[in-house]
N, CA, C and O atoms as a MOPAC input file, in Angstrom:
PM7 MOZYME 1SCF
protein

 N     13.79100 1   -28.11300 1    16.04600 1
 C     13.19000 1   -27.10100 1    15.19200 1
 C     14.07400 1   -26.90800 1    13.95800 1
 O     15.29600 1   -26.80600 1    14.06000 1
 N     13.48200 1   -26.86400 1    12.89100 1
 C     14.17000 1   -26.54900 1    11.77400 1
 C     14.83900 1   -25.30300 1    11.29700 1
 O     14.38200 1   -24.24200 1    11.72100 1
 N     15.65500 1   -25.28100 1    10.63800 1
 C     16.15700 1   -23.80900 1    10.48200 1
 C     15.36500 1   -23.48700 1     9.03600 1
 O     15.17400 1   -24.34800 1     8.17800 1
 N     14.95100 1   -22.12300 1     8.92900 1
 C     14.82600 1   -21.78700 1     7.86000 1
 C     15.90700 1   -21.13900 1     7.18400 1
 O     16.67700 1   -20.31600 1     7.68100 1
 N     15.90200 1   -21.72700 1     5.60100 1
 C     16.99300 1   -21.22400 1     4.89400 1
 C     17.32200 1   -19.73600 1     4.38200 1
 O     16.53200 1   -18.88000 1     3.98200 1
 N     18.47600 1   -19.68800 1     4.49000 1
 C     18.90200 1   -18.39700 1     4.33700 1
 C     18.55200 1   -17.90400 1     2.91500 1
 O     18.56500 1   -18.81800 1     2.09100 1
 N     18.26500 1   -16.76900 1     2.45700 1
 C     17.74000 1   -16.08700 1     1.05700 1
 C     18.65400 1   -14.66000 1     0.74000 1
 O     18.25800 1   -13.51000 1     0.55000 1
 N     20.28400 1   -15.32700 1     0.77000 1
 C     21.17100 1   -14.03200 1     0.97400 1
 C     21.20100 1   -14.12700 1    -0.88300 1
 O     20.53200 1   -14.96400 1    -1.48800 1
 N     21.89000 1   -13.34800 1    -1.41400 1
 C     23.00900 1   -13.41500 1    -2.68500 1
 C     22.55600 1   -14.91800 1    -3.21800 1
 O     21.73800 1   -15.31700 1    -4.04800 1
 N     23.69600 1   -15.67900 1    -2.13700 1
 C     24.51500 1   -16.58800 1    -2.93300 1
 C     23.13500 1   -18.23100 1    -3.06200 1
 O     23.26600 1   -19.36800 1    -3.51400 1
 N     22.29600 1   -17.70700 1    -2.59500 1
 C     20.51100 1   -18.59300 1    -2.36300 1
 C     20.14200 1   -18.36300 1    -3.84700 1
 O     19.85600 1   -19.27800 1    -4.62000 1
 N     20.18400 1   -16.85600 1    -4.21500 1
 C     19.86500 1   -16.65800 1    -5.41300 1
 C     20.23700 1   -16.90400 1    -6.57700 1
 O     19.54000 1   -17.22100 1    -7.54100 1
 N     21.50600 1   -16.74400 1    -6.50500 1
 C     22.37100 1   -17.09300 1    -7.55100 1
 C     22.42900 1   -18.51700 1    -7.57600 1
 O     22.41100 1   -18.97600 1    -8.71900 1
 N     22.49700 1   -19.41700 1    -6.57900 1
 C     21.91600 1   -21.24900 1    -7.10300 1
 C     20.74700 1   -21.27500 1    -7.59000 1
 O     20.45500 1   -22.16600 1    -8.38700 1
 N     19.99700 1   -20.48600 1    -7.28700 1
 C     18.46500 1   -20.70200 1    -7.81700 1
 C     18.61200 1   -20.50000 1    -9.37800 1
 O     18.14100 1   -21.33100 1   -10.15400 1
 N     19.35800 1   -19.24300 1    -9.86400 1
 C     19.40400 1   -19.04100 1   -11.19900 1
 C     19.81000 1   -19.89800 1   -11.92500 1
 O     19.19600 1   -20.32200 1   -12.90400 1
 N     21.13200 1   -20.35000 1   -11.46500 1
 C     21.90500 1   -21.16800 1   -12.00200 1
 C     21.30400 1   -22.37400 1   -12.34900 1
 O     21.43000 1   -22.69200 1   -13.53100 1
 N     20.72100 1   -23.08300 1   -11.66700 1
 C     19.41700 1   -23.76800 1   -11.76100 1
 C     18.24800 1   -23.56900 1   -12.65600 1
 O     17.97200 1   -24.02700 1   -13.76500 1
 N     17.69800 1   -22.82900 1   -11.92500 1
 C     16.62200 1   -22.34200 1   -12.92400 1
 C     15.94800 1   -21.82700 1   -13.85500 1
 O     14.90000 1   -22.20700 1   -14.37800 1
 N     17.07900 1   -20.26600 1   -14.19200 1
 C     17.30300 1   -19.84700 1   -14.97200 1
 C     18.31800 1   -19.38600 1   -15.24500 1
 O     18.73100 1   -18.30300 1   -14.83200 1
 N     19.07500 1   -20.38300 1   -16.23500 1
 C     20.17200 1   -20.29400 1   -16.75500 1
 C     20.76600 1   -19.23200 1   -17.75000 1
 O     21.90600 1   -18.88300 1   -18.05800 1
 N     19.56600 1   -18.89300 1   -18.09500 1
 C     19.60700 1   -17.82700 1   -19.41000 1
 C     19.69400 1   -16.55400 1   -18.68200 1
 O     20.29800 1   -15.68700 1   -19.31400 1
 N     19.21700 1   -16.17200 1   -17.42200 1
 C     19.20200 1   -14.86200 1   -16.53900 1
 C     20.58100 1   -15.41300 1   -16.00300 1
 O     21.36100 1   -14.67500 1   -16.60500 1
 N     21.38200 1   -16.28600 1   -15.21600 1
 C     22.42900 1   -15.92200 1   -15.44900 1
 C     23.24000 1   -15.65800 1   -15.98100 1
 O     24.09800 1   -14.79700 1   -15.78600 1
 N     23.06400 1   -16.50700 1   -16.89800 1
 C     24.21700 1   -16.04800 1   -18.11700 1
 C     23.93800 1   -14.92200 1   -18.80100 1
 O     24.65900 1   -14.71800 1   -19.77800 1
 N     22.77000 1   -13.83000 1   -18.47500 1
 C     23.27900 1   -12.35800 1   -18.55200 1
 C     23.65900 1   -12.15400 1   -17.76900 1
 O     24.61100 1   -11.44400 1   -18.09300 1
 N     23.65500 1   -12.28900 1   -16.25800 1
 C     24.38800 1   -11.79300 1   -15.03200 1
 C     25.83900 1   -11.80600 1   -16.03500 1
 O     26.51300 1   -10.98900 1   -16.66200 1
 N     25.83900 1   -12.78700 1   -15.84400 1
 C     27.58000 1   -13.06700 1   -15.92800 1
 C     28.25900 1   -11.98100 1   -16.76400 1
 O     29.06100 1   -11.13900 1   -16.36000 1
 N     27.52600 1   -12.25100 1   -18.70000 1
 C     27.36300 1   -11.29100 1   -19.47200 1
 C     27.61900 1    -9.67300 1   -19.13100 1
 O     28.23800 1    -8.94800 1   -19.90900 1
 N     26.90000 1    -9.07000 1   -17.50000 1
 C     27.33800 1    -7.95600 1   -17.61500 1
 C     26.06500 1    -7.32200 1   -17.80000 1
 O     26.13200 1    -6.14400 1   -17.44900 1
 N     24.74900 1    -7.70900 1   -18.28400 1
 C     23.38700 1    -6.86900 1   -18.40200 1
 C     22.90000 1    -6.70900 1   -17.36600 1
 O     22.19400 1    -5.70300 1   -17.29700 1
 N     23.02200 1    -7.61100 1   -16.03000 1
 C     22.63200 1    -7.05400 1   -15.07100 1
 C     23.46100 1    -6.50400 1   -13.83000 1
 O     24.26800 1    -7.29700 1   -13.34600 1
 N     23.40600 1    -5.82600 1   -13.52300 1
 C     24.88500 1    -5.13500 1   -12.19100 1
 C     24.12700 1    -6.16700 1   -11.34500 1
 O     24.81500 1    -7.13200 1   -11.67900 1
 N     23.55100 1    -6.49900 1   -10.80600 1
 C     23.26100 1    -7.59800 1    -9.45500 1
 C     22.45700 1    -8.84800 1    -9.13700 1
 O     21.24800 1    -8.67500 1    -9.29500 1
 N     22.79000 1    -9.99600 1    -8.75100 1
 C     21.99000 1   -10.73800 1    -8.70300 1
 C     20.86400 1   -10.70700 1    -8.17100 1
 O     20.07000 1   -11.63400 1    -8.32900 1
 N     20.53600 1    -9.44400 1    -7.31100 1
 C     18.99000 1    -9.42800 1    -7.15700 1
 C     18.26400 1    -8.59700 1    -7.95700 1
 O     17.03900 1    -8.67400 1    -7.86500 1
 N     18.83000 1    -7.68000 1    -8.86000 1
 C     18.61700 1    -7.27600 1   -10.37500 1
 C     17.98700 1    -8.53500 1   -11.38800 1
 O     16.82600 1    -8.87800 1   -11.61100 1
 N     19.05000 1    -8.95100 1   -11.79300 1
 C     18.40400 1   -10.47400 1   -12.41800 1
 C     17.14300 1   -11.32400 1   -11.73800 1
 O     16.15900 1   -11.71900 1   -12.36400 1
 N     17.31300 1   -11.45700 1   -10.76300 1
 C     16.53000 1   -12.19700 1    -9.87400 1
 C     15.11800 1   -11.55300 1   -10.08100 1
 O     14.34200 1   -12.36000 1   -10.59200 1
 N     14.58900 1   -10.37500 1    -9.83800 1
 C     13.39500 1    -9.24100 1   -10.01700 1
 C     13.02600 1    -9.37600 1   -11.43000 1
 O     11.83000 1    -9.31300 1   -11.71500 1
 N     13.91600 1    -9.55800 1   -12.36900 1
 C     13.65700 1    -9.20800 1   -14.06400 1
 C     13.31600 1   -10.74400 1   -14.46700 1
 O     12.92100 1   -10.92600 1   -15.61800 1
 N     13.42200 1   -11.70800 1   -13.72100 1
 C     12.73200 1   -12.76700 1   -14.29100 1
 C     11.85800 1   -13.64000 1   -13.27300 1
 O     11.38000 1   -14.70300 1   -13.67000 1
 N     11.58700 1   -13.07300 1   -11.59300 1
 C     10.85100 1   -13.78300 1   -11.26700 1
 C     10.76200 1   -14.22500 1   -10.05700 1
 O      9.77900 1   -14.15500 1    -9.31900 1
 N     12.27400 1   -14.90200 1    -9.73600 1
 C     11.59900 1   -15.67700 1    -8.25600 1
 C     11.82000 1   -14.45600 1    -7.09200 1
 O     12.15200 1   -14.60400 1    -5.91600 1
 N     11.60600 1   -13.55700 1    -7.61600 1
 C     11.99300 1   -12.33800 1    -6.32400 1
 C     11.51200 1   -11.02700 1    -6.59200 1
 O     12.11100 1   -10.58300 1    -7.57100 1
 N     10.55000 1   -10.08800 1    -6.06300 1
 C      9.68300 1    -9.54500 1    -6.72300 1
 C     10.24000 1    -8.08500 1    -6.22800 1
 O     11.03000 1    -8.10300 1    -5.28400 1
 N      9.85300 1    -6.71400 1    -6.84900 1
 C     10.43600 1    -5.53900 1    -6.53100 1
 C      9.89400 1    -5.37300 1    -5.29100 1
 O      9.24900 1    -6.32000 1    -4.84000 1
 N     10.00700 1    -4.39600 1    -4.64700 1
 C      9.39900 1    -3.72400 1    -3.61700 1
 C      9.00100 1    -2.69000 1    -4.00900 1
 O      9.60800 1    -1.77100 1    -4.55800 1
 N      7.26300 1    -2.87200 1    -3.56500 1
 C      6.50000 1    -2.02500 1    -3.33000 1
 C      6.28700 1    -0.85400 1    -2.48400 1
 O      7.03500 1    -0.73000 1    -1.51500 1
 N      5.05500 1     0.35000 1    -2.77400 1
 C      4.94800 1     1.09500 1    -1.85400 1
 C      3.99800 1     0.78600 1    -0.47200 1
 O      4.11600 1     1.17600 1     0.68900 1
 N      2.94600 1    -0.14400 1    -1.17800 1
 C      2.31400 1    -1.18400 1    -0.36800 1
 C      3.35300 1    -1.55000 1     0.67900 1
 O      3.71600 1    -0.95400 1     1.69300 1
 N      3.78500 1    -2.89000 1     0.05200 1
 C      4.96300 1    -3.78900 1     0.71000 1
 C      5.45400 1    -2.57000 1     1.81400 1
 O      4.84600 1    -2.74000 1     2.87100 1
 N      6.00000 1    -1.87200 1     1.85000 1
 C      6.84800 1    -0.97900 1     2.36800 1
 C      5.83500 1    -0.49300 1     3.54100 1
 O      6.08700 1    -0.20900 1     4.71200 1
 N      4.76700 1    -0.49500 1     2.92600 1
 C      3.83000 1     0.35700 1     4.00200 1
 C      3.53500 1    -0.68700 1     5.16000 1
 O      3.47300 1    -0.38800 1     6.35300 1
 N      3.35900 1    -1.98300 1     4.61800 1
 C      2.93800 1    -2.75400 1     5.31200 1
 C      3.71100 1    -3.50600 1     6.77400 1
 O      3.39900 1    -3.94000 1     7.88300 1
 N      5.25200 1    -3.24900 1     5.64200 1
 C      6.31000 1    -4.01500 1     6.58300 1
 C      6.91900 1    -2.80000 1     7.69700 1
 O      7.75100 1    -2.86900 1     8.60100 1
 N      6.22900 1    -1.87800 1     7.25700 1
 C      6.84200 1    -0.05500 1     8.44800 1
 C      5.68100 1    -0.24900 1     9.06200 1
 O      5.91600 1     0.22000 1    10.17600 1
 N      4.14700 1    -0.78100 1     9.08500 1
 C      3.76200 1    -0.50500 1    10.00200 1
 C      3.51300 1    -1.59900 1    11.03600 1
 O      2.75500 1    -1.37700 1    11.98000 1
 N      4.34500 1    -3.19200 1    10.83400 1
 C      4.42900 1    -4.04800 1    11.77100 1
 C      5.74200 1    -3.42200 1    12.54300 1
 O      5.86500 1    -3.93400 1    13.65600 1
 N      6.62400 1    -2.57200 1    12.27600 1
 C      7.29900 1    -2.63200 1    13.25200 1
 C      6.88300 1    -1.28700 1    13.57800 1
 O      7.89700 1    -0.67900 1    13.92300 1
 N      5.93600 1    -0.58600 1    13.62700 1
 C      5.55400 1     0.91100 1    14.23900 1
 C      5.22500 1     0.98700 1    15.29600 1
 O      4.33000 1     0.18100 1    15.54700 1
 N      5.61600 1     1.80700 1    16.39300 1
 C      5.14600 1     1.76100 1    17.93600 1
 C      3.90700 1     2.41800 1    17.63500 1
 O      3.72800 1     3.12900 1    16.64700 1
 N      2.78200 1     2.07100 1    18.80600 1
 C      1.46600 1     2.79600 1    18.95500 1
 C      1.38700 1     4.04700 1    18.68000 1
 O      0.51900 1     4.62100 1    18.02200 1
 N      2.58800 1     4.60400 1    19.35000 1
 C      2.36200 1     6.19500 1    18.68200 1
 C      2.02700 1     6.96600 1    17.68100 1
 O      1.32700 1     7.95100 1    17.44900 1
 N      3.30300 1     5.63500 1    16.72400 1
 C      3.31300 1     5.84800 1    15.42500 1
 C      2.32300 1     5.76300 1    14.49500 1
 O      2.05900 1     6.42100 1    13.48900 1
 N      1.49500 1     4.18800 1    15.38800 1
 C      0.16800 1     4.17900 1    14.19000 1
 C     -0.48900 1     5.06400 1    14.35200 1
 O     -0.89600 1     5.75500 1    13.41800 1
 N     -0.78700 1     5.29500 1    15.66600 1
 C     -2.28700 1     6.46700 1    15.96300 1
 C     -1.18900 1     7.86800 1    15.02900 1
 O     -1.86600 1     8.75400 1    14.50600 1
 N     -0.12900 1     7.95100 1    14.92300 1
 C     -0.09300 1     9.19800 1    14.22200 1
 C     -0.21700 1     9.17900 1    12.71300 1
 O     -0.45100 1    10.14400 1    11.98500 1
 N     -0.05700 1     8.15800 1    12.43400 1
 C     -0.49500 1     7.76100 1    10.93500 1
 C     -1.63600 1     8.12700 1    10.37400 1
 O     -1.95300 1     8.88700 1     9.46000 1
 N     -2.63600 1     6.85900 1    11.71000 1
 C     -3.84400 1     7.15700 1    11.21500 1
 C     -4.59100 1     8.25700 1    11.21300 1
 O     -5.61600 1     8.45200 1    10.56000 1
 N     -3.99800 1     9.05100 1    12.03800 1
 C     -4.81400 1    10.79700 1    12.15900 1
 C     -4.26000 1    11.49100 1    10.88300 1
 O     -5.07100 1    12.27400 1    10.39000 1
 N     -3.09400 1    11.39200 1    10.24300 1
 C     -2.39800 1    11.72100 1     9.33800 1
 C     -3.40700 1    11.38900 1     8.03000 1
 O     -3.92400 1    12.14500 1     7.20600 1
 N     -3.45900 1     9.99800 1     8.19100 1
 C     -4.74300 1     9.52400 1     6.83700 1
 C     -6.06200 1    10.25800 1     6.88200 1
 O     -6.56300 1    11.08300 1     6.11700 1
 N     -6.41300 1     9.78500 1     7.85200 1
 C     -8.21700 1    10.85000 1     8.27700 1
 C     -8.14300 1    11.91500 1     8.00100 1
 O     -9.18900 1    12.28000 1     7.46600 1
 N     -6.84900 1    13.28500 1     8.13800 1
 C     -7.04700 1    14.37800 1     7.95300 1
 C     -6.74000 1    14.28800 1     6.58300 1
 O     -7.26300 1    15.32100 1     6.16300 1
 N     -6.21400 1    13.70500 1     5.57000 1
 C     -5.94000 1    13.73600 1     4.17000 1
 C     -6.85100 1    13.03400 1     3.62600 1
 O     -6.79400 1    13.22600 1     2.41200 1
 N     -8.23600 1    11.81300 1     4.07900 1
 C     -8.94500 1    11.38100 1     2.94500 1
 C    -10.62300 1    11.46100 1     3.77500 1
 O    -11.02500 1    11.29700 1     4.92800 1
 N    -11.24100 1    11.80200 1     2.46900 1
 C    -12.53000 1    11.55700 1     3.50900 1
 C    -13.22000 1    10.75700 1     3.90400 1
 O    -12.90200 1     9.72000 1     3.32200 1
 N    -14.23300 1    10.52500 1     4.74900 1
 C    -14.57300 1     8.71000 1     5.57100 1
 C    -15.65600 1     9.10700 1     4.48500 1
 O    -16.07700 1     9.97300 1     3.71900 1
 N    -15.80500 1     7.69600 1     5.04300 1
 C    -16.86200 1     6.89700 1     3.73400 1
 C    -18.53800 1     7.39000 1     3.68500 1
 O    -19.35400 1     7.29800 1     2.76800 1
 N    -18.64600 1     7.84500 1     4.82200 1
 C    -20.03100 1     8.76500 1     5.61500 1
 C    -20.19100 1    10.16800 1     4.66800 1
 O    -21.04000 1    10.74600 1     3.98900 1
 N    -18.82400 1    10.30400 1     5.08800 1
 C    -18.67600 1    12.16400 1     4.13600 1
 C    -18.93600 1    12.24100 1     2.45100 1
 O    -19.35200 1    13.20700 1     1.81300 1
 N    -18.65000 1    11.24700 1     2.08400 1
 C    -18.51700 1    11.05100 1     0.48400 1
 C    -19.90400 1    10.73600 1     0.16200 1
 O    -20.52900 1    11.34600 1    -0.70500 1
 N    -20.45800 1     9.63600 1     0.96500 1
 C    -22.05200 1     9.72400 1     0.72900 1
 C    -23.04900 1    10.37900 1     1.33300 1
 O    -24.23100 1    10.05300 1     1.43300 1
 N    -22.41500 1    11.45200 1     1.77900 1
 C    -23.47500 1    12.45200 1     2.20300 1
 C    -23.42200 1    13.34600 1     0.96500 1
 O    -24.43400 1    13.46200 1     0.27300 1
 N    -22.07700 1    14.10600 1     0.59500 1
 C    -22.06400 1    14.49100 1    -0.30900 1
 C    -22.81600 1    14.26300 1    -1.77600 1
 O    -23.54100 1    14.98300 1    -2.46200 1
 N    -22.43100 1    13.27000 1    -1.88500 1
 C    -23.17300 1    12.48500 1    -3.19500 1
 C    -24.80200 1    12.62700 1    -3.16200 1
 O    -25.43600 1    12.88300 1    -4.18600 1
 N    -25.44700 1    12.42500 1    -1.82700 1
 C    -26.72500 1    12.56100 1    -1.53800 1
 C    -27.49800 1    14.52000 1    -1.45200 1
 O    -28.56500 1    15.11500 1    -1.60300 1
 N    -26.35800 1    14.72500 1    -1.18400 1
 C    -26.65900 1    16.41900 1    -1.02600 1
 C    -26.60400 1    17.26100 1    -2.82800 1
 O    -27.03600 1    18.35200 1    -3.20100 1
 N    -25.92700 1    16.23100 1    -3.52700 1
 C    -25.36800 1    17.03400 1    -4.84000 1
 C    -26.45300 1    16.17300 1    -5.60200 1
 O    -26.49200 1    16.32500 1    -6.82300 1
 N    -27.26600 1    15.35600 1    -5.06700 1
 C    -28.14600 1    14.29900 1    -6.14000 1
 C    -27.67000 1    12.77200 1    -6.61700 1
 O    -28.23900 1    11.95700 1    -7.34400 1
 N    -26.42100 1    12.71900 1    -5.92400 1
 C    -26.00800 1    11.16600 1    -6.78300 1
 C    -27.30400 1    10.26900 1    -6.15100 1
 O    -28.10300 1    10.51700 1    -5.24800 1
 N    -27.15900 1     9.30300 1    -6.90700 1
 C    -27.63100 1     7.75400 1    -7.02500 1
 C    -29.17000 1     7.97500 1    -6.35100 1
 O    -29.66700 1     7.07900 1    -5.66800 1
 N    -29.90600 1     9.30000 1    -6.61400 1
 C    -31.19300 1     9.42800 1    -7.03300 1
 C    -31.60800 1     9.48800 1    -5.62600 1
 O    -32.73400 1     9.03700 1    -5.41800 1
 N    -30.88800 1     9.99300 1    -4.48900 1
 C    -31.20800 1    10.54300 1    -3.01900 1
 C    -31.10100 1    11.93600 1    -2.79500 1
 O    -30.57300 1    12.17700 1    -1.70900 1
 N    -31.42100 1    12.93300 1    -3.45000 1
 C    -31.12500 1    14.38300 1    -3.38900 1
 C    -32.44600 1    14.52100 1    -2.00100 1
 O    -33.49300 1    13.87600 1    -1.94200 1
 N    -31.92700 1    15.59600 1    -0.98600 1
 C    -33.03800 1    15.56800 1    -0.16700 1
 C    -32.57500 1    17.25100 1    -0.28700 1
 O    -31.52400 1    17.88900 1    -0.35800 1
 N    -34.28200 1    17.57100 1    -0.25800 1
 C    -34.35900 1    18.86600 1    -0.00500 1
 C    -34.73900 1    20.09300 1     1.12400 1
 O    -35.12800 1    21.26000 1     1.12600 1
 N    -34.31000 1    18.88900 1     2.18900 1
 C    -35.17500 1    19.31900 1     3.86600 1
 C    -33.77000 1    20.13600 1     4.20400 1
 O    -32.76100 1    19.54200 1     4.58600 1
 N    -33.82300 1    21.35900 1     4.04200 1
 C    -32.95000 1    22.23900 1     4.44900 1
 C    -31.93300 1    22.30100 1     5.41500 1
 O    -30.72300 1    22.13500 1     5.26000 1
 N    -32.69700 1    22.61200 1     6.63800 1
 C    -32.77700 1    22.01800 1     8.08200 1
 C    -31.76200 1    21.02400 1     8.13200 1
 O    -30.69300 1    21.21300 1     8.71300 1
 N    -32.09700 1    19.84400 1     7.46900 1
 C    -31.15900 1    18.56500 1     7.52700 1
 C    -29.99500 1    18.96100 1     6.83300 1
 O    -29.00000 1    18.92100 1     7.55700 1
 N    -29.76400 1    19.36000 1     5.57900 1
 C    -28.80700 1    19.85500 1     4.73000 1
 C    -27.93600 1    20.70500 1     6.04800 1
 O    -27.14800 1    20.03100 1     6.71100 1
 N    -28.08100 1    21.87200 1     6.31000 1
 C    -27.83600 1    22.51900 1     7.71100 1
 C    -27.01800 1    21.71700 1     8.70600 1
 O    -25.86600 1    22.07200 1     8.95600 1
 N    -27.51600 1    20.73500 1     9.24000 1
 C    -27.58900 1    19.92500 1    10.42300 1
 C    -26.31500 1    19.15800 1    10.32900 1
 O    -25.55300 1    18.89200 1    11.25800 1
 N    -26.13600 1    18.69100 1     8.46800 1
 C    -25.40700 1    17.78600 1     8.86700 1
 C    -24.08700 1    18.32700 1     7.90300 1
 O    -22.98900 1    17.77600 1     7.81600 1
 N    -24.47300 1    19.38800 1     7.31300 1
 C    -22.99300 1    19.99800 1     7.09500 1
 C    -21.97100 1    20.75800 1     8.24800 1
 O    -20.74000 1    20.79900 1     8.26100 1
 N    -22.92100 1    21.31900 1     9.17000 1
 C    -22.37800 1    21.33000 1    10.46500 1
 C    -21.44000 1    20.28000 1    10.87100 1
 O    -20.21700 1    20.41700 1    10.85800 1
 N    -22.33800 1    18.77800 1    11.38400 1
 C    -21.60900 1    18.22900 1    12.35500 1
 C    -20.52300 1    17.82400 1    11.21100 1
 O    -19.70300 1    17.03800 1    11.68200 1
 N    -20.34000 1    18.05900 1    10.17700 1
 C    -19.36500 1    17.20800 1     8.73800 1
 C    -18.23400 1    18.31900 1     9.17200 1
 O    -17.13500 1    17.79600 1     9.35300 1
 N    -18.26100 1    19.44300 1     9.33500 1
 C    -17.32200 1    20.79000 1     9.56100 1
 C    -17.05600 1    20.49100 1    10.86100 1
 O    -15.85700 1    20.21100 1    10.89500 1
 N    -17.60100 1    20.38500 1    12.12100 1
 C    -17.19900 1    20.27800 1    13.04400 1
 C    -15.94100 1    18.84400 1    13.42100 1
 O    -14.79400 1    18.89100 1    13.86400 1
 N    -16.63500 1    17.92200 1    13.08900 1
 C    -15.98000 1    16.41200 1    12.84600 1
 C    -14.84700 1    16.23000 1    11.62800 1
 O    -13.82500 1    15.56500 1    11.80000 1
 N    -15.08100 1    16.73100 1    10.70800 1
 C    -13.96100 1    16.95700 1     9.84400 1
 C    -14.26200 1    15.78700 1     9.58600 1
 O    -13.35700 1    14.98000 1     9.79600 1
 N    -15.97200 1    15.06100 1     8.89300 1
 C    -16.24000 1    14.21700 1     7.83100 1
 C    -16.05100 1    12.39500 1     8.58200 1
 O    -16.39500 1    11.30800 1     8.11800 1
 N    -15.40100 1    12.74300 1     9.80800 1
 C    -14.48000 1    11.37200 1    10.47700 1
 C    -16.10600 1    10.40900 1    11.07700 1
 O    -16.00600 1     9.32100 1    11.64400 1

């Protein structure tokens, strides 16, 4: 089995040196405090995201964690049901219904369910 190569510092700094010569030789220069500074400002190594971040916290999240997440999200955004009911109750996209009763019915179960 092959090893995959290491991507410490000193991976980067051959890469520059190499590749972009002109980003090291600001390293060197002093414009950038770090080689993974330089590295981000021209390319082969990208910032970190809030995405990224989200993504890589929730492969290592125990079950707990997701199900507490995801109740965390549901109670902060509304499902996709709730938004087009709404839209349909206020008149969007030319579905306004005026059967009371129903209006009633289903703002209920939307309050009870909390839109989910």
């Amino acid at each position: 089995m092959v090893k995959a190569p290491k991507r410490d510092a000193a991976y980067f700094e051959r890469k520059s040196i190499n590749e972009f010569p002109a980003a090291h030789a600001d390293l060197l220069a002093g414009r950038y405090s770090s080689i993974t500074n330089a590295c981000k400002a021209v390319g082969p190594m990208s910032a970190d995201t809030p995405m990224k971040a989200l993504k890589r916290n929730w492969l290592n999240a125990s079950s707990a964690e997701k199900k507490q997440f995801v109740a965390w999200i549901r109670a902060r955004s509304p499902s996709a049901t709730a938004v087009a009911w709404s839209a349909i109750r206020e008149g969007g996209a030319g579905r306004r219904t005026n059967d009371r009763s129903l209006i009633v019915a289903l703002d209920t179960w939307f309050a009870v369910n909390r839109g989910i």
